[in-house]
Structure formats: C-alpha cells, structure tokens
C-alpha positions in Angstrom: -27.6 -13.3 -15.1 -27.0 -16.1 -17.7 -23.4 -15.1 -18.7 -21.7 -12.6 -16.7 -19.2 -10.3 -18.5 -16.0 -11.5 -16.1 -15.5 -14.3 -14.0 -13.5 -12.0 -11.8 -13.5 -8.0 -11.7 -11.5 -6.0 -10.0 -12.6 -3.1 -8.5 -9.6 -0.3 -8.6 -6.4 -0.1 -10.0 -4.0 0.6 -7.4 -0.7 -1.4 -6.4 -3.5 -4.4 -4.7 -5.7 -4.4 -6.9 -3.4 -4.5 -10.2 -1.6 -7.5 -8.0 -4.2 -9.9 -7.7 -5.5 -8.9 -11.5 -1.8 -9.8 -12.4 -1.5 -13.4 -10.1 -5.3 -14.4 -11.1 -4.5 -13.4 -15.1 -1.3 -15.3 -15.1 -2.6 -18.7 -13.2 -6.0 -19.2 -14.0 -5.7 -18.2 -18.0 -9.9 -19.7 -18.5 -11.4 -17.4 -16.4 -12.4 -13.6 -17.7 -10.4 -10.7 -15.5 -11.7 -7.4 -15.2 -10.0 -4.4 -13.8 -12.3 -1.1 -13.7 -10.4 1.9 -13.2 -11.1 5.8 -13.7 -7.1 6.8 -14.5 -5.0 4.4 -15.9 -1.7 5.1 -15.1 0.6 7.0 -17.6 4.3 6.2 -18.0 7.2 7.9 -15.6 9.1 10.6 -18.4 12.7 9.7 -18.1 14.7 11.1 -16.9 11.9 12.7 -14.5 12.6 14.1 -10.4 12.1 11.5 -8.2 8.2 11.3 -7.5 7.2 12.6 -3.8 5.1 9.3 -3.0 7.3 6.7 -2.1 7.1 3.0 -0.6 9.3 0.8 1.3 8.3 -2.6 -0.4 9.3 -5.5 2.2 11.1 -8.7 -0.1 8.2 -10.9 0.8 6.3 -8.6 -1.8 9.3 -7.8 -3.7 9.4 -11.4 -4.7 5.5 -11.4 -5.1 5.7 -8.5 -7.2 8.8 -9.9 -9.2 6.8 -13.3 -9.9 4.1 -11.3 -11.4 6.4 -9.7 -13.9 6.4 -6.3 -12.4 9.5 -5.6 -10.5 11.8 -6.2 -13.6 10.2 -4.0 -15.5 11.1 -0.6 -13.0 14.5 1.0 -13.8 17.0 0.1 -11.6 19.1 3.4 -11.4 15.7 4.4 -9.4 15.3 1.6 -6.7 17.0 2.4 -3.7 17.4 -1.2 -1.7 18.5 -0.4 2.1 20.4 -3.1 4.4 19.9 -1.3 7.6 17.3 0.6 9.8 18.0 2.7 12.9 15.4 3.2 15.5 15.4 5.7 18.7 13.5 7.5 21.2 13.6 10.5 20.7 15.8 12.4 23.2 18.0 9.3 23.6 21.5 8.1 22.2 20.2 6.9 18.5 23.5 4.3 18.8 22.5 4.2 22.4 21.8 0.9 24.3 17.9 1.6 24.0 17.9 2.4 20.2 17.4 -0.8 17.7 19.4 -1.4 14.4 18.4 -3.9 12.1 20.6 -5.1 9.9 20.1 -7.6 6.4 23.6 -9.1 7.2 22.8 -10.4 10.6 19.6 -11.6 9.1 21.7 -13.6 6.3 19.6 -11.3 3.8 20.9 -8.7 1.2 18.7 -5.7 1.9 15.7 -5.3 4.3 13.6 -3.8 2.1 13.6 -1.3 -1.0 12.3 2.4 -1.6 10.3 2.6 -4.9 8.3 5.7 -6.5 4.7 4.5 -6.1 4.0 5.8 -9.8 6.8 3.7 -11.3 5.6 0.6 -9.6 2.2 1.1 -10.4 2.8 1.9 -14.3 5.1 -1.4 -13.9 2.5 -3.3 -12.5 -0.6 -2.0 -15.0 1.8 -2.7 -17.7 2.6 -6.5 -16.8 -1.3 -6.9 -16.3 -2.6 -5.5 -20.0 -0.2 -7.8 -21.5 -2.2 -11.0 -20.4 -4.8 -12.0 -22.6 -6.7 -12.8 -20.0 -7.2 -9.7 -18.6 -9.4 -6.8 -19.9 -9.4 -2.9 -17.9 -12.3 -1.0 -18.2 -12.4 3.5 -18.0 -15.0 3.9 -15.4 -16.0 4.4 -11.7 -18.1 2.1 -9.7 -21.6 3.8 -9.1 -23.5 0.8 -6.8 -23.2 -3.0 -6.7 -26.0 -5.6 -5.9 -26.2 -8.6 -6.2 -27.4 -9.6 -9.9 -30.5 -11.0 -10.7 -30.9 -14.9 -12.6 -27.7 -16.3 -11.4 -24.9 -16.2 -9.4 -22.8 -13.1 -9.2 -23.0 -9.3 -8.2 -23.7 -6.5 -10.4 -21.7 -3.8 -10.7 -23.1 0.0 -12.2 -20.7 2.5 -13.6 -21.2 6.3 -12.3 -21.0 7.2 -16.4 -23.9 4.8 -17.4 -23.6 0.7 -18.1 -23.5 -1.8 -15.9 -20.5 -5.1 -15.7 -21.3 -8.1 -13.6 -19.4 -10.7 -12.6 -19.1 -14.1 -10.0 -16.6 -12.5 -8.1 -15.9 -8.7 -7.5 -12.7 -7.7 -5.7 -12.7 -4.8 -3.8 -9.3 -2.7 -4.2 -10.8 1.0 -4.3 -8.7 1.9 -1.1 -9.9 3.5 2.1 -12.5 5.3 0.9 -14.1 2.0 -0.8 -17.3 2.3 -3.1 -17.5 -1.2 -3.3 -17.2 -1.7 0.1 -19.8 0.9 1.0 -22.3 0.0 -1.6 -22.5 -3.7 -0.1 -22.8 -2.2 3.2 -20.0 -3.9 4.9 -19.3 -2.6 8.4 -16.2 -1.8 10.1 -14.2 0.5 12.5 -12.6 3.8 11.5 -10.6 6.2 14.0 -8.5 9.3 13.6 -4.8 9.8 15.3 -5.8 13.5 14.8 -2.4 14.0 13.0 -1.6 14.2 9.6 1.9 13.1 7.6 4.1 15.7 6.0 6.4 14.1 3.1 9.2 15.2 0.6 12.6 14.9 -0.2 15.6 16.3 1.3 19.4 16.2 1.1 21.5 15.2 3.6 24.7 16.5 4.9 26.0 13.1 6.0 25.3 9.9 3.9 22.4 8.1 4.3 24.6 4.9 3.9 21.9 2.7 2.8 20.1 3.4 6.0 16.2 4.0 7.0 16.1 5.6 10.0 13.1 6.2 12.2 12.2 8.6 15.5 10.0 8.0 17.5 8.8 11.8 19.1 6.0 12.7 21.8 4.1 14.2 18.5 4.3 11.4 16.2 7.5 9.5 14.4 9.6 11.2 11.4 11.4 8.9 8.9 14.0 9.3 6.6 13.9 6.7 3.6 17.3 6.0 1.3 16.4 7.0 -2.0 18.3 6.2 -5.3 19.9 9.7 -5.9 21.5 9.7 -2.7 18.8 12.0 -1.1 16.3 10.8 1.5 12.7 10.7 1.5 10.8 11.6 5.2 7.5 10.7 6.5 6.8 13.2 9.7 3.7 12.6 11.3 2.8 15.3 13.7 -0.8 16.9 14.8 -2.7 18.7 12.3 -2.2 22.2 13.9 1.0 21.8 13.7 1.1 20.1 10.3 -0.6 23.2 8.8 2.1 25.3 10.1 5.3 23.1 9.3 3.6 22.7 5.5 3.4 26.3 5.4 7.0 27.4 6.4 9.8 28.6 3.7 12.1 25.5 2.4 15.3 26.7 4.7 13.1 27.1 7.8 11.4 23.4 7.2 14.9 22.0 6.4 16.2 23.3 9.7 13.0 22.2 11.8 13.2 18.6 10.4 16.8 18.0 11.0 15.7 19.4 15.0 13.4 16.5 14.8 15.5 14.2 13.4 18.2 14.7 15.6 20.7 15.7 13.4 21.2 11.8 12.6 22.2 12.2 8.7 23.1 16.2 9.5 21.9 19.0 8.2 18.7 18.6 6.0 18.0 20.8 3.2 14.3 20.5 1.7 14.3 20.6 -1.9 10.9 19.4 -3.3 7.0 21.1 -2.5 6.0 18.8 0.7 2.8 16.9 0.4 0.5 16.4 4.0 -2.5 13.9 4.3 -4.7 12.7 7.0 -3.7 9.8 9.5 -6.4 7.4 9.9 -6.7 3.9 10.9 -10.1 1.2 9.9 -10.3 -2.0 10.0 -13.5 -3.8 8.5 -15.9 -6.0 10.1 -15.4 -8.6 7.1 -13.1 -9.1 4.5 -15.1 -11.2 2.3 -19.2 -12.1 1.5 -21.1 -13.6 -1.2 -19.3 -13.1 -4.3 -17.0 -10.3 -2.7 -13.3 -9.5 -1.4 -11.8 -6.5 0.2 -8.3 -6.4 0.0 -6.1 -3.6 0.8 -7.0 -0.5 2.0 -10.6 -1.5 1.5 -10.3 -3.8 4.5 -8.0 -1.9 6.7 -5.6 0.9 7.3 -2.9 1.5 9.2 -0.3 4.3 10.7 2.5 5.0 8.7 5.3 4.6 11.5 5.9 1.1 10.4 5.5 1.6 7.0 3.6 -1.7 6.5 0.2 -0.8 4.8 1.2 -1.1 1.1 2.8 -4.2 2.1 -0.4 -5.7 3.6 -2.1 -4.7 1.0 0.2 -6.5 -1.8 0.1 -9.9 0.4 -3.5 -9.5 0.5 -3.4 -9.7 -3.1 -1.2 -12.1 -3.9 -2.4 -14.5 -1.3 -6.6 -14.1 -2.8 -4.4 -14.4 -6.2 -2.9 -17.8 -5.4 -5.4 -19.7 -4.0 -8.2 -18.7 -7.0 -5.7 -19.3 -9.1 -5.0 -23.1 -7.1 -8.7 -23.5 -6.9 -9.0 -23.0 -11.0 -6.7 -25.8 -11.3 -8.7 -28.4 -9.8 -11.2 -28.2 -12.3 -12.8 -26.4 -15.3 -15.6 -25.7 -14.0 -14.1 -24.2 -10.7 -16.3 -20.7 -9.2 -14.3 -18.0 -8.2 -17.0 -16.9 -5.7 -17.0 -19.9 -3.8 -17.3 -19.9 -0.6 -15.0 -22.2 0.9 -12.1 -20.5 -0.8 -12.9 -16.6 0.0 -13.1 -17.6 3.4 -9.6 -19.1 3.5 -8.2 -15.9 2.4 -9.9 -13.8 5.0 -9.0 -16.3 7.7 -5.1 -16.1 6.7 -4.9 -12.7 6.1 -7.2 -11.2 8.7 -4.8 -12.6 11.3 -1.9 -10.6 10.5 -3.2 -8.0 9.6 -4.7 -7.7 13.2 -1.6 -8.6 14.9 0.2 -5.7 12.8 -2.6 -3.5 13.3 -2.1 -4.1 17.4 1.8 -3.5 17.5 1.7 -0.4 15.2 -1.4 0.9 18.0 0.7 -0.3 21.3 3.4 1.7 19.4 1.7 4.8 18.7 0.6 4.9 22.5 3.5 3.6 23.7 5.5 6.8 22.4 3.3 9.9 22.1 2.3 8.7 25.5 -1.7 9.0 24.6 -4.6 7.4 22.4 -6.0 7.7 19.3 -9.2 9.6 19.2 
C-alpha cells in the first residue's frame, strides 16, 4: 500500500461512529476521514410524530455531542430534558423508603439527562460531519478487511465491488459488527431470553419532567419524558410473552402497561404501533489491534434497564476522537494506527464499560431473581 485512500475510516454511520468521524474531522484537520455507510440518513419532515426510537443522552455526552457541533443543530421544541428519575420494586411503595429518586437539584445540575429521537440526532450528527472538509462518506457495505499488502494499514472490500484502505479502521457497525468479524476478534455474547417492547403513550397524570423505572420479576418497564408531554416506555419482558403483549389491541396494551407500571403517571393510553427487539448482552475479547478500533456496540452491549449503551458508545467515541486528535498535534507526521495510542483508549474505556456491564448484570439478577442464559 503506498498511499492509502484515508488516514482514518470509519466503519458505520451510527450515533458512535458519526462521533469520533466528527471529533477526529474537527481536531486533526491533515489527516483524510472516511465514513463508509450503506443509508445515510435523511432529514426528520417537520413537523413529523415523534419517532418510536428514543435515547436518554447522559450530559457527559450531551456536552460531547454539543462540542462536535451536533446538539445545536436538533430542534428544541423536540428535546425533552428530565430533572428527576423514580425507581421501585415492583410491588413496593414507588415514594416508599426502599424506592430511589434522583434528582438534578440535589446534584447542583439542571437536568439528569435528555430524551432525543435517535433519527434527529443522527441526521444532526451526519450533518455536522459532511460539513468538515476533512471528512469524506462513502455509499457502501463492508464485505472483508485484511490487512493490506506494501505498507502499513488494513484493507477494506465493499460488498458492491472496490476496495478503500486505510492506517486506521474504526469499527462502528454495531452488534452485529462486519468489521469486527472479518478480523476475527473474539468475544462473549449471551441472551436474557427476553425481548423489549417500545412506543409511546399518554398519560393520565403528568409526567413532570420524570423518568421513571420498575423493576418487575419479568424484566424492568420504563417510562421516558418526551417533549409533547407524552412518555416513551421500554418493557422488557420474555419473549413468549413479548409476542403476546405486541400482538394485543392498543386499549388492552394500554391497560396492561399501566398494571405494570403501577399506575405511577395513571392511566396509559397507547397511541403509536409498538416496536419489540431482542435483548442480548457481548462484550469483546479486545477493543483494539493492529490498525483497528471497536467502539460501541462493536465492542459490547448491554441491557436496556439502565439505559446506558448509547451512552457508552458516544464516550467511546469521543474519547478514541480526542486522544488521535492530541496525538496529530504533536507532530505532522503522527500515525493514527499507532500502537501506543489505541491501546490507551481500550485501557480507559474498557474499564468502565466493565464496571457498567457488572452493575446492570447484578441488577438484572438481583430483580428477576435468575440468570441470563
């Protein structure tokens, strides 16, 4: 390889992967980024209904998401931030003594967190990244990667024909990772045998700013602020019963997830098609090799009770982002597949990730009073 076509490529255009394509682009403005994706996104109509796929962004990757000029570009009127969070047993007092509130006052914060429309953030993000110079996308689909001959770098084939290399490929392709598959990097993947049920409802009594969480024998159902004054829900359950719950008339569902909530915000009327999708957790062997990265949910997954994955995965990004992007500064001739600095990014990153991976397992156990299988 004499010249490789990118210093830096991206593998997959999701929230993680646009991130670090957005922090690399911005800081280190001499090196070549790629970002190959199959389906850019397209813009949000507005005014549109509130999409079904929503995130609770933590302000650690607010701020992170704000410093690569993506935040401020998402419509306001459509960001619900919430200062509080309620969390029970279920079958106990949810203002008992054994249920936990957090709130952002106590913290001296103004909101814990904010609900976002995972298409509106990722339009905002792919927007802030194709206006950097530096940065190229490519239409395509990774087919296999090796390592490329007559130089340093990996070689990456598209499934349509062609081929793009690069001295550093970042793998952002999510769970089901080409990249990380083609390059043969091992890891652990395990199924709660449940699957997650989510849509919007309205609520007879105000959600008040409020994320509110139950944790049930089954599996934990949410309810997530949204904008409109409606709330989101997450209800993880097993996938009999999933199949069943998916399947039952909107008034019926309604009344069955305000049973399971409790009654906490009332009664619940469903008013949007529900969406259900597998619950598994992996976790890879390695997060980085020769001339690679996995970030996101190429490197791990998680349950949903916390609602922490999209957040590892944007601090995964941001923090590969910053130190390539400190490493090009101390010198023009700086490689972005060096060693030293990959492995200073899995060391930081693989850490907590773990250690969030652990609590949200002791969690799950702790509470549907069983394992994973």
């Amino acid at each position: 390889m004499s010249t490789p076509d990118f210093d830096v490529l991206v593998v997959g255009g999701g929230l993680p992967g646009l991130l670090v394509a957005a922090v690399v682009g911005g800081g280190a403005r001499r090196w070549r980024i790629g970002v190959l994706e199959a389906v850019p996104p397209a813009p949000v109509p507005d005014p549109a209904p509130i999409g079904l796929r929503v995130f609770a962004i933590a302000p650690a990757a607010v701020a992170e998401l704000a410093a690569a000029g993506a935040w401020q570009r998402l419509p306001g009127a459509r960001v619900a931030t919430y200062a509080a969070m309620q969390v029970w047993q279920a079958g106990t007092d949810p203002h008992g003594a054994a249920s936990l509130r957090f709130d952002a006052a106590e913290s001296g914060c103004d909101h814990l967190g904010a609900i976002v429309e995972h298409d509106l953030l990722r339009h905002a993000l792919w927007s802030a990244v194709v206006a950097l110079p530096s940065v190229t996308t490519v239409a395509g689909e990774l087919a296999a990667a090796v390592p490329a001959g007559g130089g340093p770098g990996i070689a990456v084939t598209l499934a349509g024909g062609g081929q793009l290399t690069a001295r550093l490929v970042i793998g952002a392709d999510g769970g089901q990772s080409r990249l990380r598959e083609a390059l043969g990097v091992p890891g652990l993947t395990w199924s709660y045998g449940q699957q997650a049920l989510v849509g919007h409802v309205r609520t007879a009594v105000p959600h008040g700013a409020t994320a509110f969480q139950c944790f049930r024998p089954d599996g934990p159902v949410a309810l997530l602020p949204l904008a409109d004054g409606r709330a989101s829900f997450v209800w993880s359950v097993a996938e009999a019963r999933a199949a069943t719950l998916a399947a039952l008339p909107p008034a019926e569902f309604g009344a069955a997830l305000t049973t399971a909530t409790e009654g906490i915000l009332g009664e619940l009327t469903a008013d949007t098609p529900r969406a259900v999708f597998p619950l598994v957790a992996r976790h890879t062997r390695q997060y980085t090799g020769d001339r690679f990265a996995l970030l996101g949910d190429a490197a791990h997954q998680v349950h949903p009770l916390a609602g922490q994955g999209v957040n590892l995965g944007l601090l995964d990004a941001a923090c590969l982002g910053h130190r390539l992007v400190r490493h090009a500064a101390g010198s023009r001739w700086a490689d972005p597949g060096e060693r030293r600095v990959l492995r200073g990014f899995e060391r930081e990153r693989k850490g907590d990730n773990l250690a969030t991976l652990a609590t949200i397992e002791a969690l799950h156990r702790l509470f549907a009073g069983g394992s994973a299988t």
